[in-house]
Backbone as a ProteinNet text record, in pm:
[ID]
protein_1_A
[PRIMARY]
XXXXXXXXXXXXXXXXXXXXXXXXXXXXXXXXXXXXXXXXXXXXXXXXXXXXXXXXXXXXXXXXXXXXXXXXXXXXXXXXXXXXXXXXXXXXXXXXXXXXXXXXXXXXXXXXXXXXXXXXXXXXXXXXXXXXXXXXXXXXXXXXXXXXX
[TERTIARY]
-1429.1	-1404.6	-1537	-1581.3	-1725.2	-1706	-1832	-1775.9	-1724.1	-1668.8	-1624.2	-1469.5	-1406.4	-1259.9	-1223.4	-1338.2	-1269.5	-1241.7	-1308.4	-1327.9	-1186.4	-1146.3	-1037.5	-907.5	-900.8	-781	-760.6	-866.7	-861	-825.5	-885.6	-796.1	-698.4	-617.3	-481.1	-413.5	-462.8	-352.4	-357.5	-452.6	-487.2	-348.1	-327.7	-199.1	-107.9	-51	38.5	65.2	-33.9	-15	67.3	73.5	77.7	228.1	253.6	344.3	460.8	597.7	708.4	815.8	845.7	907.2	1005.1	1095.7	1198.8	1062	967	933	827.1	879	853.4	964.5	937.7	1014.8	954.5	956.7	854.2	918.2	993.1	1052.5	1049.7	1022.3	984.1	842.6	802.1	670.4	657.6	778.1	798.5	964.9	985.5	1146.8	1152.8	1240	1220.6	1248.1	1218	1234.6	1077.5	1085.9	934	837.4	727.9	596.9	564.7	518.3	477.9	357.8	332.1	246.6	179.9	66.4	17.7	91.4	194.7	195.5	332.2	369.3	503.4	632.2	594.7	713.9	802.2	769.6	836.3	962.1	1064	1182.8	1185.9	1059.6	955.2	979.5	965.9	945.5	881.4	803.1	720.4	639.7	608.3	537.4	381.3	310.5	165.8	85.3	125	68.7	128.7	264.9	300.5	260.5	171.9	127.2	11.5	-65	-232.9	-310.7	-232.6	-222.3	-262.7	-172.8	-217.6	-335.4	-382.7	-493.3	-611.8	-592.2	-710.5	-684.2	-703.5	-653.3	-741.9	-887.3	-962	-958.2	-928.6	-871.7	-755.1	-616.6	-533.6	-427.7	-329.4	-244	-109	-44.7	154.5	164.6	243	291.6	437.8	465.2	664.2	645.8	698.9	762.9	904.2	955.1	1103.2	1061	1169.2	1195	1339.6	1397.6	1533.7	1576.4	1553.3	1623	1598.7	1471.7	1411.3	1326.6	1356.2	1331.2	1237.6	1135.8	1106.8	947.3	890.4	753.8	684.3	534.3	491.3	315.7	248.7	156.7	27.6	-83.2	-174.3	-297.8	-386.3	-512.8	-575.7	-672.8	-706.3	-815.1	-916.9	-1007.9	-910	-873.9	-839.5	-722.1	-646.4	-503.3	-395.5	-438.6	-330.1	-237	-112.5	0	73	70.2	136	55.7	114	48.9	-40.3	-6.9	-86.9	-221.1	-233	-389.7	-427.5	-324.2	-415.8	-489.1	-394.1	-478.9	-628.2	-622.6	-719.8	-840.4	-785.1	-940	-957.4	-850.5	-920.2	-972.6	-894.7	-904.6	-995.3	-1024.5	-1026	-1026.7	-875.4	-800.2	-758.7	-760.8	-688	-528.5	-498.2	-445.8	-264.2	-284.6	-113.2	-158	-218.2	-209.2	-215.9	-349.9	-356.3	-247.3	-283.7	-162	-32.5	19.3	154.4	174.9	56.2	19.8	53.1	26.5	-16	97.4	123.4	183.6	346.2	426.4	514.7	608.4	695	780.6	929.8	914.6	969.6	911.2	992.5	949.3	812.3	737	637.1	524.6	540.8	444.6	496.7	613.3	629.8	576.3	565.5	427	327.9	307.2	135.1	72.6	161.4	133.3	119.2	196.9	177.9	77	37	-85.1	-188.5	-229.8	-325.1	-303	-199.7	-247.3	-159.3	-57.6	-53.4	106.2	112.1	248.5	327.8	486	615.8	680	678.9	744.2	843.4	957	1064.6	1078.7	1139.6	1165.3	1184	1245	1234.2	1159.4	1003.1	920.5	866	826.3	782.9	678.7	612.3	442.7	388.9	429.7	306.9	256.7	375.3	365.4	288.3	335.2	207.6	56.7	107.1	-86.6	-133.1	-52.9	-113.5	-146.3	-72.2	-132.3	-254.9	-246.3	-362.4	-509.9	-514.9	-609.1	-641.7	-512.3	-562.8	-635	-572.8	-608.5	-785.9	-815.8	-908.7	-1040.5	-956.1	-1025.8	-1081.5	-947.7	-978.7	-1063.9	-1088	-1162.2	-1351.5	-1340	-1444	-1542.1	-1445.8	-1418.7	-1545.1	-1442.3	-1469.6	-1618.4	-1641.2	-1764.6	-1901.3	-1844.2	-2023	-1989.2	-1924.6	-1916.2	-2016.9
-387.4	-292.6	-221.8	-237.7	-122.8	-24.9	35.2	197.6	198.3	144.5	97.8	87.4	-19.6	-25.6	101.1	180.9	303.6	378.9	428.5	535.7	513.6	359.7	387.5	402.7	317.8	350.9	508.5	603.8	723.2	829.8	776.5	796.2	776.9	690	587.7	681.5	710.4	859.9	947.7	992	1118.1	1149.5	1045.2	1054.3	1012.1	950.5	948.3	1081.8	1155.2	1300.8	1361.9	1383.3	1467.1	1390.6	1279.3	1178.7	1251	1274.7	1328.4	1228.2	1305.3	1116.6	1088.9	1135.1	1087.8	960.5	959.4	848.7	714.6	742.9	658.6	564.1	437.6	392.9	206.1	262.1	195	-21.6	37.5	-132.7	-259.1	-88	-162.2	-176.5	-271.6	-235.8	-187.2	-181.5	-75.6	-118.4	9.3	-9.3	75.8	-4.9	98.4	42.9	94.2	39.1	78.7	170.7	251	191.1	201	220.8	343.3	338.2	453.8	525.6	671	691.8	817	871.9	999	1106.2	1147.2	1274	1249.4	1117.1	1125.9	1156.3	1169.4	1202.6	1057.2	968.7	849.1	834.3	688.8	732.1	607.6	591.7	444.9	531.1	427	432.7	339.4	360.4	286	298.1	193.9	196.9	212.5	180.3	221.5	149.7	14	-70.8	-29.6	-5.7	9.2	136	219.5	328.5	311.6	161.2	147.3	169.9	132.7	162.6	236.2	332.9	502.1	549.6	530.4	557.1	498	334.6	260.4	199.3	247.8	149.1	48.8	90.3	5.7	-137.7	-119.1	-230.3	-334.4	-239	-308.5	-215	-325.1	-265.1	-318.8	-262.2	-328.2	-404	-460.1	-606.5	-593.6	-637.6	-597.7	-781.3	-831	-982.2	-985.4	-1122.2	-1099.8	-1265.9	-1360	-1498.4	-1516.6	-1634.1	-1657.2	-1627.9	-1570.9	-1542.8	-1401.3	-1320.9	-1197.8	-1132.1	-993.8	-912.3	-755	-745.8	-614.7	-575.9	-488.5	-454.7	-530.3	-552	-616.8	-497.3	-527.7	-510.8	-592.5	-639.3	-753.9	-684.9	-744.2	-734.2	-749	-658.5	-734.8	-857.6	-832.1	-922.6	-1063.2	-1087.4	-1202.5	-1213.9	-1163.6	-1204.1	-1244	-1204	-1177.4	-1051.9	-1095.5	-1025.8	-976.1	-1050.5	-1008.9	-895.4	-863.4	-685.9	-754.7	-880.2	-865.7	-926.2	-975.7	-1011.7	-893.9	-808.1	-698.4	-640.7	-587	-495.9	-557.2	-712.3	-794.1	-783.6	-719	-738.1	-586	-462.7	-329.4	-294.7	-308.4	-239.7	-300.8	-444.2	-549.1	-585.3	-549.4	-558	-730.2	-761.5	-929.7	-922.3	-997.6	-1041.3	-1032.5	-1040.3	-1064.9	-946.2	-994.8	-897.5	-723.9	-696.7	-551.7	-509.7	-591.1	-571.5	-539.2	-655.1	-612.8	-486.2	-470.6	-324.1	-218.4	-146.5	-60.7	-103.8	-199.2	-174.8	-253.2	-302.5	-354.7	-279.2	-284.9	-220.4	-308	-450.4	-499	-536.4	-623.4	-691.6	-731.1	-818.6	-852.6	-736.1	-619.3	-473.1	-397.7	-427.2	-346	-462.7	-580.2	-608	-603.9	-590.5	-566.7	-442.3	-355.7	-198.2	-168.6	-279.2	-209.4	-292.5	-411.1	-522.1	-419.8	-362.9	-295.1	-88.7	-94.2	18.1	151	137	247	249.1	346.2	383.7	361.5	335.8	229.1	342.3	275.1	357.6	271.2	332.6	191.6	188.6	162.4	121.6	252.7	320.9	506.6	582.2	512.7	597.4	709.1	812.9	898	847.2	899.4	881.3	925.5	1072	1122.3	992.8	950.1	880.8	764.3	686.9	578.4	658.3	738.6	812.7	852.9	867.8	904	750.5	677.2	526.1	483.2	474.5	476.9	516.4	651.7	736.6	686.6	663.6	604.4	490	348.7	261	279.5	346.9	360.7	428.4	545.8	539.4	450	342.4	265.1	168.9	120.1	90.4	111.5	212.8	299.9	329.7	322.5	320.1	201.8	104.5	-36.1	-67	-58.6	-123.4	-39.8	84	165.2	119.8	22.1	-46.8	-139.5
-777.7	-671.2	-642.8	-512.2	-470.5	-380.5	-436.5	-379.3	-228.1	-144.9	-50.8	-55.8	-113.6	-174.6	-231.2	-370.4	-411.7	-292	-204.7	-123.6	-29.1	-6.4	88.8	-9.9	-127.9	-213.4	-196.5	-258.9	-296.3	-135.1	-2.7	108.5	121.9	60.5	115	17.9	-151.3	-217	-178.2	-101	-38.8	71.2	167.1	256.3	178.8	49.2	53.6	-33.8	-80	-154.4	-57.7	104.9	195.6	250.5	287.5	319.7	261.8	347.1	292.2	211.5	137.1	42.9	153.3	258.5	345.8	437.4	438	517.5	391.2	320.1	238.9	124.9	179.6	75.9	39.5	-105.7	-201.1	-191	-148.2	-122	6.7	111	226.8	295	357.1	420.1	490.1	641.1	718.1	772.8	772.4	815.3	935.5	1045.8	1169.5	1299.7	1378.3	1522.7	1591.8	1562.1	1608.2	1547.8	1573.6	1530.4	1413.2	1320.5	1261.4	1333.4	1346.8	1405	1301.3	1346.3	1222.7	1238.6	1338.6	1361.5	1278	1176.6	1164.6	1209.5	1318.1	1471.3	1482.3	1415.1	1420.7	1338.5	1369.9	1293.5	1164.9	1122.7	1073.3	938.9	810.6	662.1	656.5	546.1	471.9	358	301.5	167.6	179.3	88.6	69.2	157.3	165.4	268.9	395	422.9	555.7	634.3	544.1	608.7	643.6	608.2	628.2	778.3	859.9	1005.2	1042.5	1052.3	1029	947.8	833.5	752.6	777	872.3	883.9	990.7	1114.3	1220.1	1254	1223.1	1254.3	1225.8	1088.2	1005.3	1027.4	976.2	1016.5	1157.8	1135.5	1273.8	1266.5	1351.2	1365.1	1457.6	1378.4	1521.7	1484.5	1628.1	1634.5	1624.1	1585.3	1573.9	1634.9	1659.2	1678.1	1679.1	1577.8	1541.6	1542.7	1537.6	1518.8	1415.4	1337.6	1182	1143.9	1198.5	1165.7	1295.8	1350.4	1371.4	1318.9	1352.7	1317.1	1318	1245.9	1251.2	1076.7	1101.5	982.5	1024.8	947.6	948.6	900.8	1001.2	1010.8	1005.6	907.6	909.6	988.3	1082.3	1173.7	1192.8	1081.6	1104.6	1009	901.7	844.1	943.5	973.2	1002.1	891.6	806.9	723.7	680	706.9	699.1	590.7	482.7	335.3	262.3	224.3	154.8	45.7	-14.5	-97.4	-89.9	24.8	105.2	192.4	217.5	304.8	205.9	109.6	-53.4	-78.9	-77.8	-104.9	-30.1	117.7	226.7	166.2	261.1	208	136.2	14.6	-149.2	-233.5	-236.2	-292.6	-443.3	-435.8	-583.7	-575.8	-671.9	-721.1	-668.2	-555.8	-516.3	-537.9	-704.2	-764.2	-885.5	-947.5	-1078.9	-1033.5	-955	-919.1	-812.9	-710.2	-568.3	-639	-691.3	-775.5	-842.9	-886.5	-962.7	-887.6	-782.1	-728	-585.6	-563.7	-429.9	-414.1	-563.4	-565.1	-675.1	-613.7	-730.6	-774.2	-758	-870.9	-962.9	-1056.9	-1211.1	-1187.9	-1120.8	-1122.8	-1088.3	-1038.7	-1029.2	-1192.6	-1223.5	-1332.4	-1454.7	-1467.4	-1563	-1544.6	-1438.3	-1432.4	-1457	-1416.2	-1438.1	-1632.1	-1664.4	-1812.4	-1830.3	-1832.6	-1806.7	-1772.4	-1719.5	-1659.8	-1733.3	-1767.2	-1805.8	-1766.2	-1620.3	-1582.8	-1583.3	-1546	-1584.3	-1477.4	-1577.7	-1508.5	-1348.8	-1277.7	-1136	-1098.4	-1078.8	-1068.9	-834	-829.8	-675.4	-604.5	-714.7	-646.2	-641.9	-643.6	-678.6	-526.5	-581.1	-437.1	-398.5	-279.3	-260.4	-370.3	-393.6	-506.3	-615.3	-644.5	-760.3	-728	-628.5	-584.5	-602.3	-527.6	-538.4	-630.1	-737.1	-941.5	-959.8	-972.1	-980.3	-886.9	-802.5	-716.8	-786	-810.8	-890.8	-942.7	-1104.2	-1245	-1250.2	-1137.8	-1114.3	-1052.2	-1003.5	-943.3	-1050.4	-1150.1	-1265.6	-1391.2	-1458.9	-1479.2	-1461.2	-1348.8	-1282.6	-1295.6	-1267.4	-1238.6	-1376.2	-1503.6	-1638.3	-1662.6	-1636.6	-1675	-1630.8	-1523.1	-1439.9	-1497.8	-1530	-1644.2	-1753.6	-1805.8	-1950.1	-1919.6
[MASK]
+++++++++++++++++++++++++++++++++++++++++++++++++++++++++++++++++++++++++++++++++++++++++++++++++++++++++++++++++++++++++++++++++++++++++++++++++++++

């Protein structure tokens, strides 16, 4: 991770410190009809990635989709074009893909081994923002730890 990735992780806890837990929820990427927007005037939830938009527009952005099987909003990188949270984590943040992503931005079984894999502490599917954003931190300390070794 270079001082680049830290600086936006430690932005991205920064809003979700402030983020009301009613528009957050740790399972979805974005749930909604709307668009999420900053002024939170929207009727949109979302998780750590689904708030990246808002925190980094430059970066990434929302796309409404609509397919024969699924409907709704996703959020796309803009320069890769990738859509799955755990390649967006990968361009922004640039955490490993499954092991960290899972870490920090999933909250089933596969985020809850990695989190003890790595160090930080268990957040189950109910977790608030705050709590993403204490992980966030630690992760970012750890980190930070490691690399003056």
């Amino acid at each position: 991770m270079n001082y680049v990735h830290k600086k936006r992780l430690l932005k991205l806890a920064d809003f979700l410190d402030k983020l009301p837990p009613e528009k957050f929820d740790f399972d979805k990427i974005v749930y909604g009809s709307e668009l999420p927007n900053k002024t939170l005037s929207c009727g949109s939830v979302g998780c750590a990635i689904g708030w990246c938009p808002v925190v980094f527009p430059r970066l990434v952005m929302y796309e409404q989709y609509d397919t024969d099987s699924d409907s709704g909003i996703r959020v796309k990188h803009r320069i890769s074009g990738y859509d799955n949270y755990r390649y967006i984590a990968r361009e922004l943040f640039g955490v490993n893909p499954h092991r960290e992503a899972f870490a920090l931005f999933s909250p089933g079984w596969d985020g809850d081994m990695e989190r003890e894999v790595l160090g930080l502490p268990d957040i189950g599917s109910d977790a608030t923002p705050k709590q993403v954003a204490k992980n966030i931190r630690k992760f970012v300390a750890i980190k930070t730890k490691k690399a003056k070794k």
